[in-house]
C-alpha positions in Angstrom: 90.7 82.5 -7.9 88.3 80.9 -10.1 87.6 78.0 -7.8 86.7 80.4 -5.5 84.5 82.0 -7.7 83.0 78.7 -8.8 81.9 78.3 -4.7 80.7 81.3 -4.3 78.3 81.0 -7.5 75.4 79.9 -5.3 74.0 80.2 -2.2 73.0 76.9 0.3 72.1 74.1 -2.4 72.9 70.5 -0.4 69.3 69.8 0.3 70.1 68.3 3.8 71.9 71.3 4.9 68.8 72.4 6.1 67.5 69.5 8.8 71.5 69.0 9.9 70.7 72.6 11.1 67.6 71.5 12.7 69.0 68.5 14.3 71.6 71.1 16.1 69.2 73.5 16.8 67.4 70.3 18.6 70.6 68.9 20.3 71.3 72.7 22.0 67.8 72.4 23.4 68.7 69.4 25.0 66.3 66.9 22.8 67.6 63.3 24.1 69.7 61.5 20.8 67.3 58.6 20.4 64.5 61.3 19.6 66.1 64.1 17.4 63.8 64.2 14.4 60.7 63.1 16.0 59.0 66.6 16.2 58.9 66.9 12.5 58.6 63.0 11.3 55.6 61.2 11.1 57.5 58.1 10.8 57.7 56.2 13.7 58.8 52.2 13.5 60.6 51.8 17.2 63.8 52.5 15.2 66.2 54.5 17.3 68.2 56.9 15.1 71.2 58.5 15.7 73.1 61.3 14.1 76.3 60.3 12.8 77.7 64.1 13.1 76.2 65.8 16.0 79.8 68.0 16.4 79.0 69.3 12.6 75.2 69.8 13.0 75.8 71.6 16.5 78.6 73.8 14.3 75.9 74.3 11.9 73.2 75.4 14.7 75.4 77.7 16.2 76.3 79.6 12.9 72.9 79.8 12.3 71.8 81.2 15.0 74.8 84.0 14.6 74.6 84.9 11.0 71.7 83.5 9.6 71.7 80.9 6.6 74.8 82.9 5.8 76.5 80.9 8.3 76.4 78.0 6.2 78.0 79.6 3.3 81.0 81.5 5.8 81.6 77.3 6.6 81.4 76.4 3.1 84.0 78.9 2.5 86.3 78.9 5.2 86.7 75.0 5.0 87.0 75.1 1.0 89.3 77.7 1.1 91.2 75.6 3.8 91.6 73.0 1.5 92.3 74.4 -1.5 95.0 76.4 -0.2 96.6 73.2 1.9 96.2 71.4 -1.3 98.5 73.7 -3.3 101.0 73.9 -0.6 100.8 69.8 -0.8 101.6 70.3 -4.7 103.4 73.1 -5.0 106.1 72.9 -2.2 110.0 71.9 -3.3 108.3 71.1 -6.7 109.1 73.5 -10.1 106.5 75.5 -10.8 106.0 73.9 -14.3 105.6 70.7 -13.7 103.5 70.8 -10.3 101.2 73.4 -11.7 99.6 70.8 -14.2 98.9 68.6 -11.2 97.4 71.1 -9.3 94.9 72.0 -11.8 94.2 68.9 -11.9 93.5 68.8 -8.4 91.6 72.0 -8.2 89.1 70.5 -10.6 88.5 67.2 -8.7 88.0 69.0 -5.3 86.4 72.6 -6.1 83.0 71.0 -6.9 82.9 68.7 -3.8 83.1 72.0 -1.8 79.9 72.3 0.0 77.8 73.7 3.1 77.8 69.6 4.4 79.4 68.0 7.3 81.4 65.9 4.3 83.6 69.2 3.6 85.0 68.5 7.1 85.9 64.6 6.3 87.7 65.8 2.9 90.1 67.9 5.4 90.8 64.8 7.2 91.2 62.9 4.3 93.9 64.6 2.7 95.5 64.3 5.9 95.5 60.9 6.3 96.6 60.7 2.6 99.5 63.0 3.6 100.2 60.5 6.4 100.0 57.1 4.4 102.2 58.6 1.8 104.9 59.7 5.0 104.7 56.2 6.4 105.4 54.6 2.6 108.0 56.9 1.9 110.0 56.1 5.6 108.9 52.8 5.6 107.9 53.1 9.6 105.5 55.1 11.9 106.5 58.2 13.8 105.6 59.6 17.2 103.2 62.2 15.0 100.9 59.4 14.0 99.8 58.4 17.5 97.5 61.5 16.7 95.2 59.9 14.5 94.0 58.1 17.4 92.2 61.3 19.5 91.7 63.0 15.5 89.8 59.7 14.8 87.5 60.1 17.9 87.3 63.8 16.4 86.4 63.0 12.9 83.8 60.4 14.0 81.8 63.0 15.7 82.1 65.2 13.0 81.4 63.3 10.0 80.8 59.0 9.0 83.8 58.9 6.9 86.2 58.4 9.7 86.1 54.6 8.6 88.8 55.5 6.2 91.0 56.0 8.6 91.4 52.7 10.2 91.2 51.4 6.7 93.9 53.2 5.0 96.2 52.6 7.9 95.8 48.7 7.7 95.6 48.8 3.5 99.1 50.6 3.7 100.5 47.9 6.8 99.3 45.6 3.9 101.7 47.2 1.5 104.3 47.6 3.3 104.7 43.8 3.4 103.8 44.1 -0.5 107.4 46.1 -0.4 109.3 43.9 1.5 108.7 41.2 -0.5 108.9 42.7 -3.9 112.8 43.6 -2.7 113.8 40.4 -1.7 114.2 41.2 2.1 113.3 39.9 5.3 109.9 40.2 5.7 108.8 42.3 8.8 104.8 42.9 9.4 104.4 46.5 10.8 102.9 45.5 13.8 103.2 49.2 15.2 100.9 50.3 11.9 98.7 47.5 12.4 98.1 48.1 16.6 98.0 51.9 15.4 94.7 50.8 12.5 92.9 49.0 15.4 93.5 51.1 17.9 91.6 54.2 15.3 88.7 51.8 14.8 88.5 51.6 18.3 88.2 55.6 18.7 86.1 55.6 16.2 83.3 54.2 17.9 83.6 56.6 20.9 79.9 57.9 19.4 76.4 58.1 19.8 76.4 55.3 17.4 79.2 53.5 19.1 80.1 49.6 17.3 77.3 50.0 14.9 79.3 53.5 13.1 81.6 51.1 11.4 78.6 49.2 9.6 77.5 53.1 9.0 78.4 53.5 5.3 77.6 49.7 4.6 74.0 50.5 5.4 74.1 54.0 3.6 75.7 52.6 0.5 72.3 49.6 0.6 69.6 52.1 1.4 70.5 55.2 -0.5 71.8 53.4 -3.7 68.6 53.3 -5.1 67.3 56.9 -5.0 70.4 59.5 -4.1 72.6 60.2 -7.0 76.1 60.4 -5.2 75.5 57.0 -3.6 75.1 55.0 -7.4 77.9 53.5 -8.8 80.6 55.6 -10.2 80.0 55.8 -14.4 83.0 56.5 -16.7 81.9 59.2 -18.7 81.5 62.0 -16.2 82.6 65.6 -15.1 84.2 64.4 -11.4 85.0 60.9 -13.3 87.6 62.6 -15.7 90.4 64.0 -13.0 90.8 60.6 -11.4 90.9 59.1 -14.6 93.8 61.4 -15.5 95.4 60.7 -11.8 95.2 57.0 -12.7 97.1 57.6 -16.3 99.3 59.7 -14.8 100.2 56.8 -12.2 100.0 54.0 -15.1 103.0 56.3 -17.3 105.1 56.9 -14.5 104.7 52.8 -13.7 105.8 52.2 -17.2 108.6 54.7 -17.2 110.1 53.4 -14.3 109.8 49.6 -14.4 110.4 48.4 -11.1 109.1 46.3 -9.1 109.6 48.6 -6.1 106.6 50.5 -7.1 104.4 46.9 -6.9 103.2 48.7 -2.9 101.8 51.7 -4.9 100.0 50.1 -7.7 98.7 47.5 -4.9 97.2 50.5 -2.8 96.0 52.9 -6.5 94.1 49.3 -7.7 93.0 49.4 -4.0 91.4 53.0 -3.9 90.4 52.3 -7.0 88.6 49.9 -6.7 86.7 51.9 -4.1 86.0 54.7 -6.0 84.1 52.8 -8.5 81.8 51.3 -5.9 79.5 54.7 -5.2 80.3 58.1 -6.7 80.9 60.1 -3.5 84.0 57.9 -3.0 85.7 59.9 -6.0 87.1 63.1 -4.4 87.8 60.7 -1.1 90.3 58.0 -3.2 91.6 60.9 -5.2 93.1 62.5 -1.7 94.3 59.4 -0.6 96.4 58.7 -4.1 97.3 62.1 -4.4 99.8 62.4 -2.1 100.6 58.5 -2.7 101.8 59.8 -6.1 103.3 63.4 -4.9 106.2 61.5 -3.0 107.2 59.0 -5.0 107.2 60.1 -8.0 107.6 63.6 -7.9 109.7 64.3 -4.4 110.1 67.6 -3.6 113.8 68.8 -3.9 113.5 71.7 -1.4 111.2 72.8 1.6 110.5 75.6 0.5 107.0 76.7 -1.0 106.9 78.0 -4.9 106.5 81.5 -5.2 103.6 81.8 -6.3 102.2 79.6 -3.2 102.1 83.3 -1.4 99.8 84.2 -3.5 97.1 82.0 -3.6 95.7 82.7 -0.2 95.2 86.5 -0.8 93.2 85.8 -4.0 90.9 83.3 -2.9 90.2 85.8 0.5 89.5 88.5 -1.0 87.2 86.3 -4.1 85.7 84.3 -0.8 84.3 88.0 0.4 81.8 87.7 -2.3 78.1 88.1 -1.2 76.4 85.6 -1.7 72.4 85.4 -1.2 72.3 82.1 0.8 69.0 81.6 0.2 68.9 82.2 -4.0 68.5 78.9 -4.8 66.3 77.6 -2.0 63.7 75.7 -3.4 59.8 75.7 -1.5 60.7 79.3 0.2 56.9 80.8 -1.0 55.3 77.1 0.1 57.1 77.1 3.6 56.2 80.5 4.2 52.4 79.8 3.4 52.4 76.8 5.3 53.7 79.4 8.4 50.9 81.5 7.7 48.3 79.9 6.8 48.5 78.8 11.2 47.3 75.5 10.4 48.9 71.9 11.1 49.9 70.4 8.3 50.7 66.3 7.9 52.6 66.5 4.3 52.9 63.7 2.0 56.6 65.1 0.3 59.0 64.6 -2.0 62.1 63.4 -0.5 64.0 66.1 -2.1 61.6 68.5 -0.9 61.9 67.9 2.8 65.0 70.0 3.9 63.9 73.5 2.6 60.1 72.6 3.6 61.7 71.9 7.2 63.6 75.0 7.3 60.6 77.3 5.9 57.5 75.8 6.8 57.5 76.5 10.4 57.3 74.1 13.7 53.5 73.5 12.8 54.4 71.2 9.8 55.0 67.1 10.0 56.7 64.7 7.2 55.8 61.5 6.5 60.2 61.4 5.0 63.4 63.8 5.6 66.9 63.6 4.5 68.2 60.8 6.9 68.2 58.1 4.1 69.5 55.5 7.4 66.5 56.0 8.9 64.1 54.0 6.6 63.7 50.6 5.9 65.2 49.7 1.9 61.5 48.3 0.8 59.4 50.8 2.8 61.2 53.9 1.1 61.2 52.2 -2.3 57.1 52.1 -2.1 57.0 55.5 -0.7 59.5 57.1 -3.5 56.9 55.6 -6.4 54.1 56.9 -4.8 55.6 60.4 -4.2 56.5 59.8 -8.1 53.7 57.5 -9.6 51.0 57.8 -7.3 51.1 54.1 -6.7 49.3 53.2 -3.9 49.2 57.0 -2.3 46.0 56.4 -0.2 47.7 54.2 1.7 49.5 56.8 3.1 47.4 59.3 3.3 45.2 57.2 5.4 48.1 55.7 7.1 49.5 58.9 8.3 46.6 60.9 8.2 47.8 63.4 5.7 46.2 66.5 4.6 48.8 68.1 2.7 51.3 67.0 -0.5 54.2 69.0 -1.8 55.5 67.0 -4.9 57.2 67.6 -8.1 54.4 69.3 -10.2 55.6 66.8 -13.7 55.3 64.1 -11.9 52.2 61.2 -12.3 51.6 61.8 -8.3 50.4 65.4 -8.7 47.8 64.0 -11.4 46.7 61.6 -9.0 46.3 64.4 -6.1 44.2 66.7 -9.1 41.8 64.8 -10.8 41.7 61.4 -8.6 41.9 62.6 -5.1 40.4 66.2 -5.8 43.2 67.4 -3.9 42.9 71.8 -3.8 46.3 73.0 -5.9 47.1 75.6 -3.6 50.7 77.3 -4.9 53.6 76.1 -7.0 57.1 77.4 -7.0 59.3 76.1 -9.9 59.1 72.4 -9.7 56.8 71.8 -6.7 53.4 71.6 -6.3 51.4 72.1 -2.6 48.3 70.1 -2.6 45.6 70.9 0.4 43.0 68.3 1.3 39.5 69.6 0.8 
């Protein structure tokens, strides 16, 4: 109940929420792929863009247009709920009470804060289902019939979200440790050829998108063009709130190693050191490794003695639906609400010079009149380009070039920042309105 409570604190707050609403709203009216965006960015380098997770930005058009912005947090909840609830059944079933609880807390407090209105909630369902799946195929040491399905769910997932490249991945790193287990017990070694055709043939699927081959080099380019200005994509740091759950999971794994001493296990540490290792290399690969080990660790060291679901299992799902009826004011903590809406009626056209964190809600508020020089889709821009751009929308370094490049005659910028001195007493910019931390600036 209080993970619940802890989603339902707020309304929308991932800042690209907004354009992902947009670019549905777009692909409903039919805009061809190569040009979704275009209305709004004043960008233009000959680079075709495409959306990574049209399915999930068509999902998020279509609630929209039913319920509002509220749409976005009845997603947020359904999915979050979804998983937290599948997650305790993971935990809880065959298991005592006492000992699985502890692990499910632990759980809770990796996954609860990664709940959010973003096409990402969607790829932690599918996670913890191929986590669930590796963990099967260790356990049995072979494939079944039921795993042919992550073939057509692959094709699925990449439509919905750019994390489907785990899936061919985990299904080739566990192939790779089932050989890892034949050796370490000294019999004849047999390559899981079935696992291995069943991994190619998911990266395959996978590319059955608007993106098509170039969706596996997806997160590659992310993970080099985002790394330098979006928190979630820097490198993981020790001493953190998300950081200190996986770093219990990992103890957790290193004791019952100890404990047992066997070199039976030598599969297991070879995929934890694996998914390890990849959770250190960007932040938002925390809550993904920690699905994938989770289960991992479930069946082999704690396997559940009976089908059957705890007790208390029953109750979970009516606590967190009736917490998840909660009303929450989508909009609460929308930032640039008073600035879009005087950018709507003002009537004017408006060709903004904008923070990069500011682009979503201005997109959302300010109207169909408004263009941006950048948006959310951090793939879009070249690595050197958006560096210069980010320390003029922070410095002011060389911001005339792009006002004169772009013919701009508006700014919305973080009202601390060096810029907005620039755009005051350099340029002679008009300060127009500020709402908490942004500042509009109107060319005289």
């Amino acid at each position: 109940m209080s993970s619940a409570i802890y989603i339902n604190r707020r309304g929308v707050g991932d800042l690209d929420s907004w354009w992902h609403t947009l670019i549905g709203d777009q692909i409903r009216q039919g805009v061809p792929f190569p040009q979704l965006g275009d209305s709004w960015s004043l960008y233009q380098d000959g680079h075709l863009w495409r959306t990574s997770q049209w399915l999930t930005e068509l999902l998020f058009s279509y609630l929209h247009s039913l319920f509002g912005w509220h749409g976005l947090i009845i997603y947020r909840n359904l999915l979050g709920l979804t998983m937290l609830m599948w997650m305790s059944r993971e935990i809880l079933r065959g298991r005592k009470f006492l000992l699985a609880f502890p692990l499910l807390i632990l759980a809770t407090f990796m996954v609860t804060p990664l709940v959010q209105e973003r096409p990402a909630l969607i790829g932690l369902l599918f996670t913890l289902a191929l986590g669930r799946s590796a963990a099967i195929v260790l356990e049995n040491r072979t494939i079944s019939r039921n795993h042919w399905w992550w073939i057509p769910a692959t094709a699925l997932w990449a439509n919905l979200h750019g994390s489907w490249v785990l899936a061919p991945a985990v299904l080739a790193f566990t192939a790779l440790a089932l050989i890892i287990s034949t050796v370490s017990r000294k019999s004849h070694l047999q390559v899981p050829w079935q696992l291995c055709l069943l991994s190619a043939l998911t990266l395959i699927a996978g590319c059955l998108t608007p993106f098509g081959f170039r969706g596996i080099l997806l997160p590659f380019q992310m993970a080099d063009r985002a790394s330098a200005f979006i928190v979630e994509w820097h490198r993981t740091r020790l001493i953190d709130g998300l950081t200190a759950p996986f770093a219990l999971l990992l103890l957790l794994v290193m004791v019952m190693l100890i404990k047992r001493r066997t070199r039976t296990d030598l599969d297991l540490l070879f995929l934890v050191l694996l998914w390890t290792i990849f959770a250190s290399l960007a932040f938002r690969n925390l809550g993904s490794a920690f699905l994938i080990i989770l289960p991992l660790v479930l069946r082999r060291f704690f396997p559940a003695h009976s089908p059957h679901r705890s007790k208390i299992h029953w109750s979970i799902p009516a606590a967190l639906g009736l917490v998840a009826v909660l009303v929450v004011n989508p909009l609460s903590i929308a930032s640039n609400q008073s600035i879009g809406k005087y950018l709507v009626t003002s009537g004017a056209e408006y060709r903004i010079f904008n923070g990069y964190n500011a682009s979503g809600p201005l997109l959302a508020f300010g109207g169909k009149r408004i263009s941006l020089v950048v948006d959310g889709r951090a793939d879009r821009y070249p690595k050197e380009w958006m560096a210069g751009y980010l320390r003029a929308a922070r410095d002011g370094v060389g911001v005339e070039r792009y006002i004169n490049e772009y013919n701009l005659n508006a700014a919305v910028i973080e009202k601390a920042s060096m810029a907005a001195h620039v755009f005051r007493y350099r340029l002679k910019w008009r300060e127009e309105l500020t709402e908490e931390k942004y500042i509009i600036f109107i060319k005289p």
